[in-house]
C-alpha positions as protocol buffer text, in pm:
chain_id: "A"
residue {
  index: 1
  type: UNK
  ca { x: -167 y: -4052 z: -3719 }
}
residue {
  index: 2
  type: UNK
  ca { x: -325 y: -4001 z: -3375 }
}
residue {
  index: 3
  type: UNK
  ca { x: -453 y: -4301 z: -3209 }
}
residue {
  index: 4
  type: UNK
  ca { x: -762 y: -4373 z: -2976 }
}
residue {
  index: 5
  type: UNK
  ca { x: -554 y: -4436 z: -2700 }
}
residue {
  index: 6
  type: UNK
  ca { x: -334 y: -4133 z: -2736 }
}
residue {
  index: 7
  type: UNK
  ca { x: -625 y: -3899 z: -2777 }
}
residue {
  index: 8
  type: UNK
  ca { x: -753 y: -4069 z: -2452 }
}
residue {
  index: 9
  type: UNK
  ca { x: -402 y: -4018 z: -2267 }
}
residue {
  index: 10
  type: UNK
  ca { x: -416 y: -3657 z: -2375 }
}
residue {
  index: 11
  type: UNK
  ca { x: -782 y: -3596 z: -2260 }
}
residue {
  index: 12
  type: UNK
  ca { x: -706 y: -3731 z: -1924 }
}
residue {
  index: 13
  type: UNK
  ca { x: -372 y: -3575 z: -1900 }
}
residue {
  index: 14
  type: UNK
  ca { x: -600 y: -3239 z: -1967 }
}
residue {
  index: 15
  type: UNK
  ca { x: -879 y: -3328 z: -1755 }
}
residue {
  index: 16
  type: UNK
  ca { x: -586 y: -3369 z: -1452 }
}
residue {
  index: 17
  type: UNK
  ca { x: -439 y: -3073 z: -1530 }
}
residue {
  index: 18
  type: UNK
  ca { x: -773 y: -2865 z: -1550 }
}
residue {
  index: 19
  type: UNK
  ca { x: -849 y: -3063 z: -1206 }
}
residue {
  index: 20
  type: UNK
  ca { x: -563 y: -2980 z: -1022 }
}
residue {
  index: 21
  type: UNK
  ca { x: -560 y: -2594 z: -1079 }
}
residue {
  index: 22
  type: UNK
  ca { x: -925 y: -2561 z: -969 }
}
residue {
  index: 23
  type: UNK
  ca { x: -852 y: -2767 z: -650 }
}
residue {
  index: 24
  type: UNK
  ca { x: -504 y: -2491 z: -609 }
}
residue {
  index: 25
  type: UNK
  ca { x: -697 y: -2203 z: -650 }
}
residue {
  index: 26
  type: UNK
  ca { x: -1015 y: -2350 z: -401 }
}
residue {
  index: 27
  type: UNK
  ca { x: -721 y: -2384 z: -172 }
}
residue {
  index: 28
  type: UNK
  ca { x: -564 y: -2064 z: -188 }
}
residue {
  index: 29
  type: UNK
  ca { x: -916 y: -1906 z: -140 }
}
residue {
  index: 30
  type: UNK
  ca { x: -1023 y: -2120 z: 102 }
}
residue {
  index: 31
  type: UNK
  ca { x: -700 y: -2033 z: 348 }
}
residue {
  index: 32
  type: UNK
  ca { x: -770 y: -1602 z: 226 }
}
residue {
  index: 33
  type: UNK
  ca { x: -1101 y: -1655 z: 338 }
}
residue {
  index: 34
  type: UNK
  ca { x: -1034 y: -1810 z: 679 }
}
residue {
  index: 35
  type: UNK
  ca { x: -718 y: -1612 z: 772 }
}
residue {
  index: 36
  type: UNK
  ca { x: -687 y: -1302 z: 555 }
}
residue {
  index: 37
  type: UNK
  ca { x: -998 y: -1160 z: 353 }
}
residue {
  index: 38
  type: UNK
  ca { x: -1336 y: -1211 z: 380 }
}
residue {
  index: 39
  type: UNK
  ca { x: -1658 y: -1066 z: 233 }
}
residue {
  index: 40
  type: UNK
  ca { x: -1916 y: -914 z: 429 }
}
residue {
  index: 41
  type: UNK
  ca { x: -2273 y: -752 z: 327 }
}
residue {
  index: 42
  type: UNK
  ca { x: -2426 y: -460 z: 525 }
}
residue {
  index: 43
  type: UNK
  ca { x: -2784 y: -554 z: 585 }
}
residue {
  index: 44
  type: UNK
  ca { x: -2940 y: -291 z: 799 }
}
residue {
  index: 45
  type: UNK
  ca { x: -2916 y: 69 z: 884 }
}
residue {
  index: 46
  type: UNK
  ca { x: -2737 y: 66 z: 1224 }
}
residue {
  index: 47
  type: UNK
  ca { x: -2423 y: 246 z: 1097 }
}
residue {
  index: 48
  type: UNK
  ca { x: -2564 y: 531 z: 855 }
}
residue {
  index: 49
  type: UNK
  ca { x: -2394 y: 724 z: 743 }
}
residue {
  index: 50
  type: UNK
  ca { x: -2100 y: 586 z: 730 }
}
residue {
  index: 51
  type: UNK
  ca { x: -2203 y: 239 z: 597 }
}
residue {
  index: 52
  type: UNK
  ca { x: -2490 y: 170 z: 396 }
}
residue {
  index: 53
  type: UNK
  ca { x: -2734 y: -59 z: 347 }
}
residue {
  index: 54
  type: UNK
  ca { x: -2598 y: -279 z: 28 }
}
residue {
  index: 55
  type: UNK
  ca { x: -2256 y: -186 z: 94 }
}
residue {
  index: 56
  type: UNK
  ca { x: -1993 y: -475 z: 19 }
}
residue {
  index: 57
  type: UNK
  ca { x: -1693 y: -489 z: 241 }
}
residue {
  index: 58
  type: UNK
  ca { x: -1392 y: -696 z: 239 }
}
residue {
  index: 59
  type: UNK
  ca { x: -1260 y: -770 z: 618 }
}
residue {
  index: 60
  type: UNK
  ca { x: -908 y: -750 z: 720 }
}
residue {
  index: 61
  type: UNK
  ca { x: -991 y: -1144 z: 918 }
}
residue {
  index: 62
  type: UNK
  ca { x: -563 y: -1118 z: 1035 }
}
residue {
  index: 63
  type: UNK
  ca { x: -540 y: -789 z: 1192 }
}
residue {
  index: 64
  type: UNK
  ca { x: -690 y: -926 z: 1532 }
}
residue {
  index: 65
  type: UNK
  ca { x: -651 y: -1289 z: 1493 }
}
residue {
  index: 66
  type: UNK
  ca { x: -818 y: -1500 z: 1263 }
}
residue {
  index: 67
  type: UNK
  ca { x: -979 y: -1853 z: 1402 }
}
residue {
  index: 68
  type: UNK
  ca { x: -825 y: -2160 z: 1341 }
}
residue {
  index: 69
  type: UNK
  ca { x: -1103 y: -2373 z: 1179 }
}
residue {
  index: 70
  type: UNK
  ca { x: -1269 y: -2712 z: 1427 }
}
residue {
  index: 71
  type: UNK
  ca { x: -945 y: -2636 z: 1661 }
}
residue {
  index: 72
  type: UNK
  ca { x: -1113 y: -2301 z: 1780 }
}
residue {
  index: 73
  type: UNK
  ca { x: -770 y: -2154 z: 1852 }
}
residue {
  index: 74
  type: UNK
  ca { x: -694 y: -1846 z: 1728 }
}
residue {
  index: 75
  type: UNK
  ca { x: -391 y: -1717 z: 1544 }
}
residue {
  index: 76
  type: UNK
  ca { x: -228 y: -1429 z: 1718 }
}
residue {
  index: 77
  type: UNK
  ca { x: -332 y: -1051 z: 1654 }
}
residue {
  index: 78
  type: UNK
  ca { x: -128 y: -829 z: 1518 }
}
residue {
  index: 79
  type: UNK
  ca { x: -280 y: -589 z: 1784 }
}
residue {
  index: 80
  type: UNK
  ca { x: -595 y: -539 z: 1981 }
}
residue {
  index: 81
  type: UNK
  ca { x: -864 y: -346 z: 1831 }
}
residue {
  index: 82
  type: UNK
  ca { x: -868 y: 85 z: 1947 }
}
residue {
  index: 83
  type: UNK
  ca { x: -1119 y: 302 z: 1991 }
}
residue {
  index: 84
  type: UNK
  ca { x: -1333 y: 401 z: 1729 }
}
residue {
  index: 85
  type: UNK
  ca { x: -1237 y: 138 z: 1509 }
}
residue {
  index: 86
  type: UNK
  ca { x: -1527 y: -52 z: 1296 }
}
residue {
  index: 87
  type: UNK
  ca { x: -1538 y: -419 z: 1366 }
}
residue {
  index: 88
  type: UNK
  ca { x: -1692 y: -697 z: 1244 }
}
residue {
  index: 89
  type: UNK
  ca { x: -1777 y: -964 z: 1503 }
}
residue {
  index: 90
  type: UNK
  ca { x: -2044 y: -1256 z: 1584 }
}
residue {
  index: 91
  type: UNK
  ca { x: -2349 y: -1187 z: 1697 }
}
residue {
  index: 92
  type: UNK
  ca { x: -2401 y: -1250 z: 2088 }
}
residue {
  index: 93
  type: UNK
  ca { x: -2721 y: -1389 z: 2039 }
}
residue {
  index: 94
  type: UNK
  ca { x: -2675 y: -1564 z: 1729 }
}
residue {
  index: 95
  type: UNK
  ca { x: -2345 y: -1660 z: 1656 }
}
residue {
  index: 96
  type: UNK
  ca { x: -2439 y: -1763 z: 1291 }
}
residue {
  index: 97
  type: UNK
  ca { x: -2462 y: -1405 z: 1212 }
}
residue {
  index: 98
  type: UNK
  ca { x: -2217 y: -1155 z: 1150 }
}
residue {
  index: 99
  type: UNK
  ca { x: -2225 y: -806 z: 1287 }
}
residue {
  index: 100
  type: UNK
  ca { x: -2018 y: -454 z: 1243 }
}
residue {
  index: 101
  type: UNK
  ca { x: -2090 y: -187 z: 1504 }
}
residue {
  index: 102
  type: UNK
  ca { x: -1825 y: 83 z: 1570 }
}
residue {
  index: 103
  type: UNK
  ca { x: -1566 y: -6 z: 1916 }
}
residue {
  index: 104
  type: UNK
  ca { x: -1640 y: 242 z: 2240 }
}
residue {
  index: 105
  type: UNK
  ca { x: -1570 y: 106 z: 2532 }
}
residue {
  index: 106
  type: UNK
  ca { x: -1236 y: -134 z: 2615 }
}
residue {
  index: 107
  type: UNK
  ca { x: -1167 y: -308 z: 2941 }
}
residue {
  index: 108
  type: UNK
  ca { x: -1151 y: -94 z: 3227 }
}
residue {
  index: 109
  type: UNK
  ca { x: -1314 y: 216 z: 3040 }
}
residue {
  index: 110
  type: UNK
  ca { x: -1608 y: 372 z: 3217 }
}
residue {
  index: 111
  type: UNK
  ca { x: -1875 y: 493 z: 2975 }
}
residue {
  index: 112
  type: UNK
  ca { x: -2196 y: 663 z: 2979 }
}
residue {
  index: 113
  type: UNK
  ca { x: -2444 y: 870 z: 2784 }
}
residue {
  index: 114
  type: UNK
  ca { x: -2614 y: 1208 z: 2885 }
}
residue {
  index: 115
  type: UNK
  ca { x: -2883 y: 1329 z: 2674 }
}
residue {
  index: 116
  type: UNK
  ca { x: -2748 y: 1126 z: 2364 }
}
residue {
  index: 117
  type: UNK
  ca { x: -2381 y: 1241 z: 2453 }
}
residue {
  index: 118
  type: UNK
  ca { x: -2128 y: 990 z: 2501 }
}
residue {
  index: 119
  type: UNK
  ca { x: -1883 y: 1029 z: 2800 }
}
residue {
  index: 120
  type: UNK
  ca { x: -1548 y: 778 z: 2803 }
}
residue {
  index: 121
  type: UNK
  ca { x: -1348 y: 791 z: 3179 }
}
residue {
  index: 122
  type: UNK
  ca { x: -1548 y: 1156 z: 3206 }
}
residue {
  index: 123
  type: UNK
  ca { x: -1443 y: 1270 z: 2905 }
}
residue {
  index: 124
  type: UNK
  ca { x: -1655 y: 1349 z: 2608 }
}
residue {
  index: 125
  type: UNK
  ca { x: -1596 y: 1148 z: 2333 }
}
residue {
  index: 126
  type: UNK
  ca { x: -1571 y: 1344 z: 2013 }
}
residue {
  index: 127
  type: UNK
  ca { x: -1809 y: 1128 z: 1741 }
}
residue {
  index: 128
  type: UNK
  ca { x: -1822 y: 1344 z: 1396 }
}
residue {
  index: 129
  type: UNK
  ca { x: -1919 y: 989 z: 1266 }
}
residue {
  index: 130
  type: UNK
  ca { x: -2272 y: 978 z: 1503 }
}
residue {
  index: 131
  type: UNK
  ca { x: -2621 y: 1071 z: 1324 }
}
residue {
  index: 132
  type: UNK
  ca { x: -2775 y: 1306 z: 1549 }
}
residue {
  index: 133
  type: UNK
  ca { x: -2990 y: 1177 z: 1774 }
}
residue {
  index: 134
  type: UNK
  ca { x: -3378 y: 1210 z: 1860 }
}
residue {
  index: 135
  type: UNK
  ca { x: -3398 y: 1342 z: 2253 }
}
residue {
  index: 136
  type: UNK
  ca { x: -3770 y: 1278 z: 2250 }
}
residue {
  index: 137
  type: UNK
  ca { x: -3702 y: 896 z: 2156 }
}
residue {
  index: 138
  type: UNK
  ca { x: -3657 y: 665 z: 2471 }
}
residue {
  index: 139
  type: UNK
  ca { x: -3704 y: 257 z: 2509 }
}
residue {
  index: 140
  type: UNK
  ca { x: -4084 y: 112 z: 2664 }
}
residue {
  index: 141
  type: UNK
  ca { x: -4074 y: 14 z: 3014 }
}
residue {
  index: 142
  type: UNK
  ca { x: -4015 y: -339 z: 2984 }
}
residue {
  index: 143
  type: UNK
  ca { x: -3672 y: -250 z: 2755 }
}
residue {
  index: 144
  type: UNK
  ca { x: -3547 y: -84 z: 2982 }
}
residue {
  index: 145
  type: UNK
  ca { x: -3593 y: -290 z: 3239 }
}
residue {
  index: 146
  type: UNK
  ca { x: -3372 y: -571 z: 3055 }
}
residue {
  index: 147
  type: UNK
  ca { x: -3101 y: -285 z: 3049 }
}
residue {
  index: 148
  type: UNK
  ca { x: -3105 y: -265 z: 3350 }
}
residue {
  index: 149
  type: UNK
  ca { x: -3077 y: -604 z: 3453 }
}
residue {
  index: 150
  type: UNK
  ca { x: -2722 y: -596 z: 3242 }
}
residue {
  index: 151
  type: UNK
  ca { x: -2634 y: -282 z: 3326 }
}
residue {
  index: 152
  type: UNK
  ca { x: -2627 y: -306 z: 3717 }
}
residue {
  index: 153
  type: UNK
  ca { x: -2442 y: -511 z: 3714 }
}
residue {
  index: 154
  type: UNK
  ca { x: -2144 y: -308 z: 3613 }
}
residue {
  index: 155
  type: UNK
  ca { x: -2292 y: 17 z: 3715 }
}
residue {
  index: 156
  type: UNK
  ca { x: -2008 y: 281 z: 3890 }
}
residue {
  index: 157
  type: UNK
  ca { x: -2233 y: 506 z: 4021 }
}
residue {
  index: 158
  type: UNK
  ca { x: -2456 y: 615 z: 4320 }
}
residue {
  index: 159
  type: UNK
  ca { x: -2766 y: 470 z: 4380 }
}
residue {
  index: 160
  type: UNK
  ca { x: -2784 y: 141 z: 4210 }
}
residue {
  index: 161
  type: UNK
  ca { x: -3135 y: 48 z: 4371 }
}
residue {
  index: 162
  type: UNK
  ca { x: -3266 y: 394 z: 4119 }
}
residue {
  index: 163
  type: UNK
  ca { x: -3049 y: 327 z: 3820 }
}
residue {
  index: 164
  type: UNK
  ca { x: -3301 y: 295 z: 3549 }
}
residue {
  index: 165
  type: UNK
  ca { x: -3122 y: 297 z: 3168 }
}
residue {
  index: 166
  type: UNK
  ca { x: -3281 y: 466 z: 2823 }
}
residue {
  index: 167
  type: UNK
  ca { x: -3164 y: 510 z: 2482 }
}
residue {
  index: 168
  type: UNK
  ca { x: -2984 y: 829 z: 2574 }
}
residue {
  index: 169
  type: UNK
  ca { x: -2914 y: 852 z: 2927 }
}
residue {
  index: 170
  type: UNK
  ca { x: -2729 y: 520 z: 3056 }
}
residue {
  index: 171
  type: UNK
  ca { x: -2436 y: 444 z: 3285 }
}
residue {
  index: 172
  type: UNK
  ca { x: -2176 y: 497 z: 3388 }
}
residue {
  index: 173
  type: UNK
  ca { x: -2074 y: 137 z: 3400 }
}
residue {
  index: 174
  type: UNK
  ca { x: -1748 y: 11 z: 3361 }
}
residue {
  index: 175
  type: UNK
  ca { x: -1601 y: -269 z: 3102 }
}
residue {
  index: 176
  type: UNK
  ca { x: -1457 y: -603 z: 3236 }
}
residue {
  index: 177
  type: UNK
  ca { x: -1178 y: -792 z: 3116 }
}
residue {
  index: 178
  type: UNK
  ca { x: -1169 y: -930 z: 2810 }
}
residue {
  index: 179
  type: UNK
  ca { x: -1509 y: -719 z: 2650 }
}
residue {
  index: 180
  type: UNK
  ca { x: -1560 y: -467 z: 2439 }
}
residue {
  index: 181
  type: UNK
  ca { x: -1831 y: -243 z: 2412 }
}
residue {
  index: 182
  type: UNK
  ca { x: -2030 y: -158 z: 2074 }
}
residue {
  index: 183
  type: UNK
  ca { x: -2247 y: 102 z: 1918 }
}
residue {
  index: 184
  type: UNK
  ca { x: -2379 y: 130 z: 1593 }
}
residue {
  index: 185
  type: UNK
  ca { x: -2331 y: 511 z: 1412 }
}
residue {
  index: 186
  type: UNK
  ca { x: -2675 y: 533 z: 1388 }
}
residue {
  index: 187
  type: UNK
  ca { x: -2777 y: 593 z: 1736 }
}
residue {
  index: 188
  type: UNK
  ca { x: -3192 y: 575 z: 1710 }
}
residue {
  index: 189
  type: UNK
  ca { x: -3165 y: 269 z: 1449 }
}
residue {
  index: 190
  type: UNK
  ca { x: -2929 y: 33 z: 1677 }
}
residue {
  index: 191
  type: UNK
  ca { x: -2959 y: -258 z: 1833 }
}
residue {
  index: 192
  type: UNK
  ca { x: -2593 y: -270 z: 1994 }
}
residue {
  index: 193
  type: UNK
  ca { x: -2405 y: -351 z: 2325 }
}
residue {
  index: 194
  type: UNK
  ca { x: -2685 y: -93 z: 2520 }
}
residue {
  index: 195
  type: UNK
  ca { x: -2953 y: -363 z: 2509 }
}
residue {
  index: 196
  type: UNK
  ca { x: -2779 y: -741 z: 2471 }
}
residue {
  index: 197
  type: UNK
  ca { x: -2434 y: -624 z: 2674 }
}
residue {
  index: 198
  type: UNK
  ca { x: -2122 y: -626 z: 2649 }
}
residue {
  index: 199
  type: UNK
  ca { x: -1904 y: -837 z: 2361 }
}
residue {
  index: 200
  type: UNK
  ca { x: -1693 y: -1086 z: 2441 }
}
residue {
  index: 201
  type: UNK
  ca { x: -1352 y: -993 z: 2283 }
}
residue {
  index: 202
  type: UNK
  ca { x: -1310 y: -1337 z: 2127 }
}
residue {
  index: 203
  type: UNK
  ca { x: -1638 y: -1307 z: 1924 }
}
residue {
  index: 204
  type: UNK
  ca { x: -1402 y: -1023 z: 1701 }
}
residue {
  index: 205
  type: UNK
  ca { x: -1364 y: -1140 z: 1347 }
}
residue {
  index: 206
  type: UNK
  ca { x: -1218 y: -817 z: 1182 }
}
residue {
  index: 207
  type: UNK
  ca { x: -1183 y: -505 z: 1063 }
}
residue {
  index: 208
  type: UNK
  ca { x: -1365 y: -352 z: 694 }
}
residue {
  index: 209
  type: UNK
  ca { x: -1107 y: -252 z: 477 }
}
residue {
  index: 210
  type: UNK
  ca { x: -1297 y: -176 z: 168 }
}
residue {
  index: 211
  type: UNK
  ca { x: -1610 y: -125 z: 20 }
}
residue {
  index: 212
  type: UNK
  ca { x: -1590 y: -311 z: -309 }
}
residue {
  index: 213
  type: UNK
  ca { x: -1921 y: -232 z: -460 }
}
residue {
  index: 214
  type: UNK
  ca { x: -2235 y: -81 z: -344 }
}
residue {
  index: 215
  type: UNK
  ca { x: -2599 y: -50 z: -468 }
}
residue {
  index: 216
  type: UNK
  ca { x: -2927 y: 52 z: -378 }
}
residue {
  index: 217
  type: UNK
  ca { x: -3109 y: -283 z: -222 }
}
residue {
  index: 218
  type: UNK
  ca { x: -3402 y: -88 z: -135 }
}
residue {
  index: 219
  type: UNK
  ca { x: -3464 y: 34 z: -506 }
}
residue {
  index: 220
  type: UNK
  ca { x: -3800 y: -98 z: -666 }
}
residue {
  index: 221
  type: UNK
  ca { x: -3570 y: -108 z: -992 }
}
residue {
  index: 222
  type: UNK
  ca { x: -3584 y: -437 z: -1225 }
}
residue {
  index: 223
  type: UNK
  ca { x: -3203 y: -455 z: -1148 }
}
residue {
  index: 224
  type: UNK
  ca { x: -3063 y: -235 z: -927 }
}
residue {
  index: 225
  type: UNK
  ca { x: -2712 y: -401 z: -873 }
}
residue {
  index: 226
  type: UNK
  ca { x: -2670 y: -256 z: -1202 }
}
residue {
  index: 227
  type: UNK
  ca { x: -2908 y: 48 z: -1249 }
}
residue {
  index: 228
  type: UNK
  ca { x: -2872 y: 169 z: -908 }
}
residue {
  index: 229
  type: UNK
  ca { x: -2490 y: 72 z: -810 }
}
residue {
  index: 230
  type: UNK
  ca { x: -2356 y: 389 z: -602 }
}
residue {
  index: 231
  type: UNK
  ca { x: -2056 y: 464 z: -812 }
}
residue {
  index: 232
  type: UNK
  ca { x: -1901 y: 720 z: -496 }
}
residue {
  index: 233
  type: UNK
  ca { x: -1881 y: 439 z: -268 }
}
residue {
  index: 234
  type: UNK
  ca { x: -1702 y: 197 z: -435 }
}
residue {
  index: 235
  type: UNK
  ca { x: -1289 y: 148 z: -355 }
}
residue {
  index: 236
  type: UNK
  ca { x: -1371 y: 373 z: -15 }
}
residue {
  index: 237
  type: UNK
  ca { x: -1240 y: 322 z: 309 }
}
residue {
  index: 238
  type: UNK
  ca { x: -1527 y: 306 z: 594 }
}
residue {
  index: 239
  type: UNK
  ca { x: -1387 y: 524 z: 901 }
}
């Protein structure tokens, strides 16, 4: 026969055990999350077509060097990010939000854009990945200005007193150490490294990996992460 003071030992032998497997697996995703994997949500159009609004991405957070958490030390990269890659980084102007943006421009690269083409050390830079762009489209006066006031900065060629940026037609200018230079796919529809300037390499968080699930967000549908989940996207590779 059982007694009360068994059944208790065996309830709190139960209750430990249950206890210490949660707190294993919070740990184990807790140290994923910081220095391997994390989840990401695309919340804007800036790189149509090739992600989508209500795309769900894991991030590859080792690849470049995930940050050591209160020490703000970084582990170190496997290697630096390359041209063309997609990264995921923090935002320059608020670095509580997350951004992706495709890489362009690495230090010492001198970039510019002629009538919505994109020229890399003078040579054009072949982007099957761009949406094509709207020539008539161009920034108000006072945006450009503010381009400019970046821009001059690191501007390589003649006439510097006349340089006057647009959507399309900026630069060249040239990157300086330790920043990277961002645009979104979606040329018309980005607000990228054209306006707020270049990114500071250590603002780099990681690379998408995977698109785990998608859906509609936009769809006026009771339930669209489950009437309107966009079956062709999931378990793709953004590129």
């Amino acid at each position: 026969m059982t007694t009360a003071p068994s059944r208790g030992r065996s309830a709190g032998r139960w209750f430990l055990e249950w206890f210490k497997s949660i707190a294993v697996a919070l740990v184990v995703w807790m140290f994923l999350r910081t220095f391997l994997v994390e989840a990401f949500k695309i919340p804007s159009g800036s790189m149509q077509n090739t992600l989508q609004v209500g795309d769900f991405l894991f991030v590859n957070k080792f690849l470049y060097g995930a940050e050591v958490p209160l020490l703000h030390k970084w582990l170190p990269a496997v290697r630096e990010p390359e041209h063309g890659e997609i990264i995921v980084f923090d935002s320059v102007e608020d670095p509580e939000m997350k951004v992706v943006k495709r890489l362009l421009g690495l230090p010492g690269d001198t970039l510019e854009m002629r009538g919505g083409v994109l020229y890399r050390n003078a040579v054009r830079v072949d982007e099957p990945y761009a949406t094509p762009v709207d020539l008539r489209r161009g920034e108000d006066p006072a945006m450009r200005a503010r381009m400019r006031e970046w821009q001059v900065q690191h501007f390589a060629g003649p006439l510097p007193l006349r340089y006057v940026p647009d959507l399309h037609d900026w630069g060249p200018i040239v990157v300086p150490r330790d920043s990277l230079f961002v645009m979104g796919d979606n040329r018309d529809g980005s607000y990228d490294s054209r306006y707020w300037g270049f990114l500071p390499r250590s603002n780099v968080r990681g690379r998408p990996i995977l698109v785990y699930y998608s859906y509609d967000m936009r769809s006026l549908a009771s339930l669209p992460f489950v009437t309107e989940v966009r079956w062709d996207r999931v378990f793709t590779v953004p590129r």
